[in-house]
N, C-alpha and C positions, 0 to 999 in steps of 0.2 A: 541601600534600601533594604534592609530590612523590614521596611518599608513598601510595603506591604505590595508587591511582585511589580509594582511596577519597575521597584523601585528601582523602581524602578526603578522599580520601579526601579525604579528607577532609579529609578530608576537610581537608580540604583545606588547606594551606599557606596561609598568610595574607599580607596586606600588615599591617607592623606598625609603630609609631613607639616610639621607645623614651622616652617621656616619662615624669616623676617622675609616680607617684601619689600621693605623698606624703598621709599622714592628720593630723590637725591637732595633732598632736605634735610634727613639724616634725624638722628632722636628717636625717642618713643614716642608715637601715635598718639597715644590714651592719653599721654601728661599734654603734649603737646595740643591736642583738640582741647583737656577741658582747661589748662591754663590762660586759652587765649579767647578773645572776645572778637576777633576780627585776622586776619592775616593780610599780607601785603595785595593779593588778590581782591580783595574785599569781601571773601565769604564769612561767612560766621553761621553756626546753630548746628544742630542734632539735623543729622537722616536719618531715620527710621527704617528700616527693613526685618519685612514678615519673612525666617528664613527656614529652609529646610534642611541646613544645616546647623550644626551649636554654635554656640560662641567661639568656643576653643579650637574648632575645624576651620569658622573664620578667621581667627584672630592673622593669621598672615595677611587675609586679604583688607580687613580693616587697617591694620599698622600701616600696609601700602600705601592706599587712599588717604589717611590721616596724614603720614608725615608728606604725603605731594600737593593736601589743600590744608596748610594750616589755619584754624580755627572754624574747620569740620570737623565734626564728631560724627561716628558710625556709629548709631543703637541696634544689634540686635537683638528682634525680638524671636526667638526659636520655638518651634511647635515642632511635634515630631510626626514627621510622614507617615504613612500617605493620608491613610484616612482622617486622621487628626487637623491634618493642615489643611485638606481640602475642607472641612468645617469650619475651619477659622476663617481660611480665607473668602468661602462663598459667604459668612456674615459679614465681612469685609463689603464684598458685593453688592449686597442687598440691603447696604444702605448705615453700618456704622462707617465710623471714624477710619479711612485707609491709614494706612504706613505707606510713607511713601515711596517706597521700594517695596517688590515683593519678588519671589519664585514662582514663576510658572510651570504649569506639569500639562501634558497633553490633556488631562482629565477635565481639566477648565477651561480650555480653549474656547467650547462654544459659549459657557454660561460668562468669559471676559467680554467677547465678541455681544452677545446679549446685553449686558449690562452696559457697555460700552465704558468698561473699566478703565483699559489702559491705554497710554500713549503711542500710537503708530511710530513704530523704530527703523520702519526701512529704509527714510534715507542718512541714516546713520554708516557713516563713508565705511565703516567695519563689516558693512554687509555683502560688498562688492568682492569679501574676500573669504564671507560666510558660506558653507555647501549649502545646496539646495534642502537638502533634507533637513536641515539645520530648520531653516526659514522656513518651510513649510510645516514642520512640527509646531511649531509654537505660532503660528500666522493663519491668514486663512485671506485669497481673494487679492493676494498682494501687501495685502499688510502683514507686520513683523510683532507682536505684540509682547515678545521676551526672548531677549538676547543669550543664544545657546553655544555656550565657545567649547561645549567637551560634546562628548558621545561616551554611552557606556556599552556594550554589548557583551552579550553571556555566551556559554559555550560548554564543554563538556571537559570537567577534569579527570581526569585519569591514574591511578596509581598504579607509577613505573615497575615495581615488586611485583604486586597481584597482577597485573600484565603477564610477567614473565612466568610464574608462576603458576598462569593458568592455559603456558604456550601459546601465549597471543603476541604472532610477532610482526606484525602491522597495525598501523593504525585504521579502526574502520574507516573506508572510505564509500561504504552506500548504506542502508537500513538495513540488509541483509547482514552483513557484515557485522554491524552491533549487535543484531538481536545471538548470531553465534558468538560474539564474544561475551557478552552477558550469561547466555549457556554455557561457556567454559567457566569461565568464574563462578557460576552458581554448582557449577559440578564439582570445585575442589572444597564447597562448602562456606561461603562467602558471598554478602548481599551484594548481588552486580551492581545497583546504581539507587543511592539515598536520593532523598528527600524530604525538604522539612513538607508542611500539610498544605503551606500554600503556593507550594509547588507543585502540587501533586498535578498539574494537566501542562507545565513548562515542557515537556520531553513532546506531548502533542501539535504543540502551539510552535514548538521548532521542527519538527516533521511536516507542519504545515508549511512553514516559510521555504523549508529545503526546496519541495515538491512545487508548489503552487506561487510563491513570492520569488523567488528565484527567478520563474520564468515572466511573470507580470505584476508588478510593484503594486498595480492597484486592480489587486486580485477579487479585496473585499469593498473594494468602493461600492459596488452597488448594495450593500446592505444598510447604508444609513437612508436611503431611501427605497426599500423593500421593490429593489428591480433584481435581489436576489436573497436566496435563503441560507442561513449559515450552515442549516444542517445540510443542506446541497454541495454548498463548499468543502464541508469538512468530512461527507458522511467515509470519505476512500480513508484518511488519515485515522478521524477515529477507527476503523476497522482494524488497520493495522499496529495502529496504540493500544486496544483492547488486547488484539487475538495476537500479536507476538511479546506481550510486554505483562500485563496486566492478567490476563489468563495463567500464564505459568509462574506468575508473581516474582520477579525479575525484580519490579518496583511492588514491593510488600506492604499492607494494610498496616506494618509498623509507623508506616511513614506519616500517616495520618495524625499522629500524636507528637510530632517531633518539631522543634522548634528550629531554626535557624541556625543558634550554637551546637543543638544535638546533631542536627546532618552535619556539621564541620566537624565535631569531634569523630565522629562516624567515619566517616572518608579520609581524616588528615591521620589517623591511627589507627588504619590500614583494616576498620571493619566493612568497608562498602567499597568497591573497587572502584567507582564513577560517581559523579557529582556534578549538576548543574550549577555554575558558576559564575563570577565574572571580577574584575579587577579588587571588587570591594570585600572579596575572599581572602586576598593574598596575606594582610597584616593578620589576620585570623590564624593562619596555618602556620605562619611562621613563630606566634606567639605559641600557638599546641605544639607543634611536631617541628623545631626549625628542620632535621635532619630528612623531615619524609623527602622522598624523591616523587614527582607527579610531570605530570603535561598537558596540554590543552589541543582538544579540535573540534573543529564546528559541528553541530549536530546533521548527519546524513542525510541524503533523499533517498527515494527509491532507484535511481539510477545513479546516483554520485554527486547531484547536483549538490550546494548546501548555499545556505544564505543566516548568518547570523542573528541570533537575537538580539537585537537592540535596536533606540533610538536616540536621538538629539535629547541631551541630559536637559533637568531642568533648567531655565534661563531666567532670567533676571529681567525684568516690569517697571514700568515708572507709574505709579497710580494715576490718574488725570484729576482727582482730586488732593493730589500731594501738598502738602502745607508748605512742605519747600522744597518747592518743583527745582529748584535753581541748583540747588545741592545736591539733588537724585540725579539732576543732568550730570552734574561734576563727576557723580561717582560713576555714570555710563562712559563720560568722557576715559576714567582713571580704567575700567578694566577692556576698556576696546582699546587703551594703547597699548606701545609692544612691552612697554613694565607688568599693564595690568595683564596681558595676556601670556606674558610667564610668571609672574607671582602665582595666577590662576593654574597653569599647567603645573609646576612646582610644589602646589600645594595638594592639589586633588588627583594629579596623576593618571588622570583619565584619557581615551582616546580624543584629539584635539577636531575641533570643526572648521580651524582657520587657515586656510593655502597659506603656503609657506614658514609655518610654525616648526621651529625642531624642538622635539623634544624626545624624550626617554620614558620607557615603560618596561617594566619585569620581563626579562629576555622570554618568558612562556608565553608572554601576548603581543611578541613582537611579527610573527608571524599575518595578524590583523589589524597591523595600521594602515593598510594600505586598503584593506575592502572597507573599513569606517569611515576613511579618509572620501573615499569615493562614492560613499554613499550605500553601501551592498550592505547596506543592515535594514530588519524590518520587525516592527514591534503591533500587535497587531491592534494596541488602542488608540493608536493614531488615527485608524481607520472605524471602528466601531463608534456606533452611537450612544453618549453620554454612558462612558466605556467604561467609567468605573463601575456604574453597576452589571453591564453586562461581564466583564470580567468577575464580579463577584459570583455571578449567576455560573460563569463559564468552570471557575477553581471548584465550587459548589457542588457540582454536575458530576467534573472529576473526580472528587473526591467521593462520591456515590458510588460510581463507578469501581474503582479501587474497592471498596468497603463492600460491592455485593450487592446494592441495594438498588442499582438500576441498570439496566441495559444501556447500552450504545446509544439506540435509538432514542433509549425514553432521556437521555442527558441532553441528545441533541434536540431534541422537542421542548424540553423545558431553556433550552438558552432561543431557539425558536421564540418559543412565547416570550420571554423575559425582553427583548427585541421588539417584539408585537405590540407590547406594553408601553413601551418608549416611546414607539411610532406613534400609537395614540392617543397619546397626553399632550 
């Protein structure tokens, strides 16, 4: 995700290998779909899928699916997240032509549910083995409406050198703690902790989940129906984002202007000691700096609590107007078995959402397979109301903040309204 914070966004941009999935049919996928006009099964045609990833990020998981349903072809069609795709796919919505696969992102969930887009997936026998949080991200009221087999979650990298360097010889483990290690490192002359611009309120927005999601997952439920106020919620966090972080510019108005590849370059060539991150960093650093040394740890509370950034990666949709339903079932069939669900782990690398999955992740995030696994991650548009624009509202605020131009208060008052605004349309 570079794409655009959920990316989440999400969500978040991945580390990916582009290896064969190949199913035990054997061949190439691509000859073998377009050569054939039918297979021993009986399928035959194109499925379409709206995706949020490229072609080339698929191509393992299309080869998979192609060479185990021959004379299935996979089309993808690629739009690039977040904002881009959510475009495409709410004209999808609202009444063109579906693909009949698509990606779902938490940002859609109400306007799918509205629309009454997609296919109910929960008794898809793969969900008895899906996490809770999985199913509840993409679902709503018991229904399943896009099938989430990864998790991504962010976290804090660290450069092992400027650590040592700055006599920091623990890892923070409460708010206290960073904010002094950030004043060592800004004392030997070094930005303590980058960021690109639409990151700029990520280090709050994990201060919040340390503090407050830690201890009750549905901390912010009541703000999509105004039984609570966000600036209520947040006003202790914001304080301490502002007045230990932000006041002594720890996180510098440079940040404002920097893109995604400049906070990497930044951090991986050892000008920023800290960097908000997550798996979809790593191919990045090792292409800049293979030799940098770094590490990862969860963003702090005020007493030591922490609770990750992240949620249930995007998931995969069956349109209910699909042109060929038959063949979008095939391909839900192909990545809920145990092929498609290591072609899938193998390929994107991400933390898995499925009990009893082994697999392998970059020995510096091996430390959090087991709170993903279990669910101890919390993102907080899963909870906000038609989140993408409060999040826009929320980055927006931040970055005000950061730059000068508004207090505490007036930030949290304008994502207040922004909220208000919601409520009332």
């Amino acid at each position: 995700m570079k794409r655009k914070v959920i990316s989440v966004l999400l969500c978040a941009g991945t580390v990916f290998s582009l290896v064969s999935c190949s199913g035990s049919m054997g061949g190439s996928g691509g000859e073998t779909a377009d050569n054939e006009t039918g297979g021993s099964n009986g399928n035959s045609g194109t499925v379409t899928l709206l995706s949020w990833y490229t072609e080339k990020e698929m191509s393992p998981i299309k080869e998979g699916f192609e060479n185990a349903n021959p004379g299935l072809t996979l089309e993808v069609q690629y739009v690039p997240p977040t904002e881009q795709y959510i475009q495409k796919l709410t004209l999808l919505m609202n009444g063109n032509e579906p693909t009949d696969l698509f990606f779902m992102c938490p940002e859609v969930r109400e306007d799918v549910e509205a629309t009454d887009f997609a296919e109910d997936l929960s008794d898809m026998p793969i969900m008895n083995k899906l996490s809770d949080n999985a199913k509840r991200t993409l679902g709503t009221d018991g229904k399943v409406y896009g099938l989430s087999l990864d998790s991504w979650a962010s976290f804090i990298f660290y450069n092992e050198e400027i650590f040592e360097e700055a006599g920091i010889q623990e890892i923070p483990g409460t708010w206290d703690e960073l904010v002094e290690a950030m004043a060592k490192i800004n004392d030997i002359g070094i930005v303590p902790m980058t960021a690109q611009a639409e990151d700029a309120g990520r280090l709050l927005l994990g201060l919040f989940a340390s503090n407050e999601a830690s201890k009750d997952p549905q901390a912010e439920a009541g703000i999509a129906d105004g039984s609570k106020k966000f600036s209520d919620l947040y006003e202790e966090s914001m304080e301490a984002w502002y007045e230990d972080v932000v006041q002594p510019e720890y996180l510098t108005k440079a940040c404002l202007s920097l893109t995604n590849d400049q906070q990497e370059e930044m951090f991986i060539n050892g000008q920023a000691g800290m960097m908000i991150g997550g798996p979809w960093s790593l191919t990045s650093f090792e292409a800049k700096n293979p030799d940098a040394k770094y590490g990862t740890f969860a963003i702090p509370g005020f007493d030591g609590e922490s609770m990750l950034q992240g949620a249930a990666n995007v998931g995969i949709g069956i349109a209910k107007e699909a042109k060929n339903k038959e063949g979008a079932e095939k391909f839900m069939d192909y990545i809920s078995s145990d092929e498609g669900i290591k072609c899938w782990s193998d390929t994107f690398h991400n933390f898995m959402n499925v009990e009893g999955v082994e697999y392998t992740v970059d020995p510096c995030l091996e430390q959090f397979k087991d709170d993903v696994a279990e669910g101890n991650i919390y993102w907080q548009t899963v909870e906000w109301p038609n989140s993408s624009s409060v999040l826009n509202a929320f980055t927006s605020a931040c970055q005000n903040v950061i730059a000068g131009t508004y207090s505490p208060q007036e930030a949290l008052q304008e994502i207040d309204d922004k909220i208000e605004e919601i409520q009332n349309n």
